[in-house]
DRENLO-109591 format. One line per 3 residues: number of its first residue (from 1); their letters; for each residue z, y negated, x of N, C-alpha, C. Coordinates in nm, 2 decimals. Last residue first. Layout:
NUM	a	Z/Y/X/Z/Y/X/Z/Y/X; ...;
***
This chain:
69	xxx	13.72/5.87/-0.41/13.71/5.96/-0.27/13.78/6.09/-0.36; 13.56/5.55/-0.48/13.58/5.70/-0.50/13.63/5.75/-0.36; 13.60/5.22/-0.62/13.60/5.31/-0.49/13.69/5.45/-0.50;
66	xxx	13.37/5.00/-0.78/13.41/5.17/-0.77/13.46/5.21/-0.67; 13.33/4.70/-0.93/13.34/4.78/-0.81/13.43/4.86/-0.80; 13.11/4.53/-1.16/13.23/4.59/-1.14/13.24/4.69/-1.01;
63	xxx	12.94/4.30/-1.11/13.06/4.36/-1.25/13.16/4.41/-1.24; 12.76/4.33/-0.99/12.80/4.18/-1.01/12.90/4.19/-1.10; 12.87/4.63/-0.82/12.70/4.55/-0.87/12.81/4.40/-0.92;
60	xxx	12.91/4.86/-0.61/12.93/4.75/-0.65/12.81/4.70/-0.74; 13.15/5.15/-0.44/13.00/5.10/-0.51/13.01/4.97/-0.59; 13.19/5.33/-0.19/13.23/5.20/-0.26/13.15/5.15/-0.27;
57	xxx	13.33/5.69/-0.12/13.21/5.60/-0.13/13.31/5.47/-0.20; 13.41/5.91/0.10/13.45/5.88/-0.01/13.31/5.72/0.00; 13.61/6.20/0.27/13.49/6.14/0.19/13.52/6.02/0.13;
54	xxx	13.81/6.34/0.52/13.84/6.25/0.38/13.66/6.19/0.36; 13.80/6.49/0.76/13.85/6.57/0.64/13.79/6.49/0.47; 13.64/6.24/0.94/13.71/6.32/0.96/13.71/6.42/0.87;
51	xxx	13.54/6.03/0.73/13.63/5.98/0.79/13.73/6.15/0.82; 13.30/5.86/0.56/13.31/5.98/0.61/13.41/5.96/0.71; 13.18/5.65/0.31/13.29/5.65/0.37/13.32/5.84/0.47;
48	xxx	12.91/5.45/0.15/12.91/5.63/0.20/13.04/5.57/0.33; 12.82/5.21/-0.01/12.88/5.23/0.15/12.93/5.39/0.09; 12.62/5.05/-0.23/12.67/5.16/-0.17/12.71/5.17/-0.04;
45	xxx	12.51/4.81/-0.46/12.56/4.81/-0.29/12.60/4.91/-0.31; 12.41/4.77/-0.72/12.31/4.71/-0.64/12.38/4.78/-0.49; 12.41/5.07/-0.98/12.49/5.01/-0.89/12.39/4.89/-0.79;
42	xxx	12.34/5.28/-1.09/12.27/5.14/-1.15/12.31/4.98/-1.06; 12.34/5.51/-1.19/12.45/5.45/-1.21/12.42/5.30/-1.21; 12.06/5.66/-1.02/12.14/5.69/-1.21/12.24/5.57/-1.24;
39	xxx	12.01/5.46/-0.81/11.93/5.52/-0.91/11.99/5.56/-1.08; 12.30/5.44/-0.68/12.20/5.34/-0.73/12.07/5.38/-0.84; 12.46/5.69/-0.71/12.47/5.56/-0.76/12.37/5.41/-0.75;
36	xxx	12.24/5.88/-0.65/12.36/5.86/-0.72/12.36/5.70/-0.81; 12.20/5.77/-0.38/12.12/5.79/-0.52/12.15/5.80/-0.60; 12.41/5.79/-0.25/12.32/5.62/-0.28/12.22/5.65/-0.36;
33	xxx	12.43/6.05/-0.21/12.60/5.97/-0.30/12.51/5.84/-0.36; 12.29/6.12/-0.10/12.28/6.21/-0.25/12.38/6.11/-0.33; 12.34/6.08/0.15/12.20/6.02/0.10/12.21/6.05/-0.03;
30	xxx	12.57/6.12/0.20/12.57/6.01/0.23/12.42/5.92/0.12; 12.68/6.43/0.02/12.60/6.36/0.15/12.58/6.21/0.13; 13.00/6.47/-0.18/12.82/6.49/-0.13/12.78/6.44/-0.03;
27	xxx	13.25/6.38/-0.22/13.19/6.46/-0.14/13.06/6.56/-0.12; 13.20/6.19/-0.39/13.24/6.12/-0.27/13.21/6.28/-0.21; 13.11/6.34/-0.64/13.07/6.32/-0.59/13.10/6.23/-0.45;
24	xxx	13.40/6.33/-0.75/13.33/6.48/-0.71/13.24/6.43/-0.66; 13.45/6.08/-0.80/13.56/6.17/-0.69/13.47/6.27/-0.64; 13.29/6.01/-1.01/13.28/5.96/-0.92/13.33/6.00/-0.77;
21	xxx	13.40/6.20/-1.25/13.23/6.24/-1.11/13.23/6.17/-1.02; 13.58/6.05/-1.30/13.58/6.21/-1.23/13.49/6.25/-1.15; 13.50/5.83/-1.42/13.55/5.81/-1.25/13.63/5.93/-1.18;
18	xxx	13.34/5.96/-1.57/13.28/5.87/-1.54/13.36/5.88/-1.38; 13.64/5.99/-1.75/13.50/6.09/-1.73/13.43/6.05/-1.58; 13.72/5.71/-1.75/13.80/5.83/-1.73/13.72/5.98/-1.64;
15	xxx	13.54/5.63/-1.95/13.55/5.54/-1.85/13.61/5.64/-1.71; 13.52/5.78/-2.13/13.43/5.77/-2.08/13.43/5.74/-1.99; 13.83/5.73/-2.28/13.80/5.88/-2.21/13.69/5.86/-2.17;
12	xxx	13.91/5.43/-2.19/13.82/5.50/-2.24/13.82/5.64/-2.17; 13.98/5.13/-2.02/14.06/5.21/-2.07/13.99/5.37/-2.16; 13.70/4.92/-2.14/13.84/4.98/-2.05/13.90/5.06/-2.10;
9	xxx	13.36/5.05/-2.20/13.47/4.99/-2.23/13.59/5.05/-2.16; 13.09/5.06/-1.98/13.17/5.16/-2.08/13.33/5.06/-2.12; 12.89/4.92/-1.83/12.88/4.94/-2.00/13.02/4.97/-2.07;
6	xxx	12.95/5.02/-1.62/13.01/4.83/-1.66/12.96/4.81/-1.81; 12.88/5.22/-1.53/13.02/5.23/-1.58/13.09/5.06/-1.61; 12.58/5.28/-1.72/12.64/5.22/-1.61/12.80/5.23/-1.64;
3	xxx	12.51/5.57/-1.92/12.51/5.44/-1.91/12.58/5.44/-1.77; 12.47/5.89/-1.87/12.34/5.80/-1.89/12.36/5.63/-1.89; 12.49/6.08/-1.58/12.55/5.97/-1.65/12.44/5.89/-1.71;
***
C-alpha cells in the first residue's frame, strides 16, 4: 500500500481494496501484522488479536481506526 487509509476518500474502490488486505493480513503473525501496519500503513497503535481459529488486528492513528479479521 502506498498511501495511509486516512488519505483514501470514503466510500472508494481504494478504500474497499485497502480493507481486503487488511482481512488478509489479520492472518499473519503478530510481528508481520505491526509492521505492516505501522511501517507501510503508517498507523501509531497495533493490537495483534489471536483468539483460538479467529485472527485479527486493531489499528489506530489520530484519524482513523481499522479493525480486521
Amino acid at each position: 500500500m502506498t498511501s495511509t487509509l486516512a488519505s483514501i476518500e470514503p466510500f472508494s474502490l481504494d478504500r474497499a481494496y485497502a480493507l481486503a488486505m487488511a482481512a488478509e493480513l489479520a492472518y499473519e503473525t503478530g510481528t508481520n501484522i505491526e509492521r505492516s501496519v505501522q511501517d507501510k500503513w503508517g498507523f501509531d497503535h497495533c493490537r495483534f488479536i489471536d483468539s483460538d481459529d479467529s485472527h485479527g488486528f486493531v489499528a489506530a492513528d489520530g484519524q482513523v481506526v481499522v479493525v480486521a479479521f
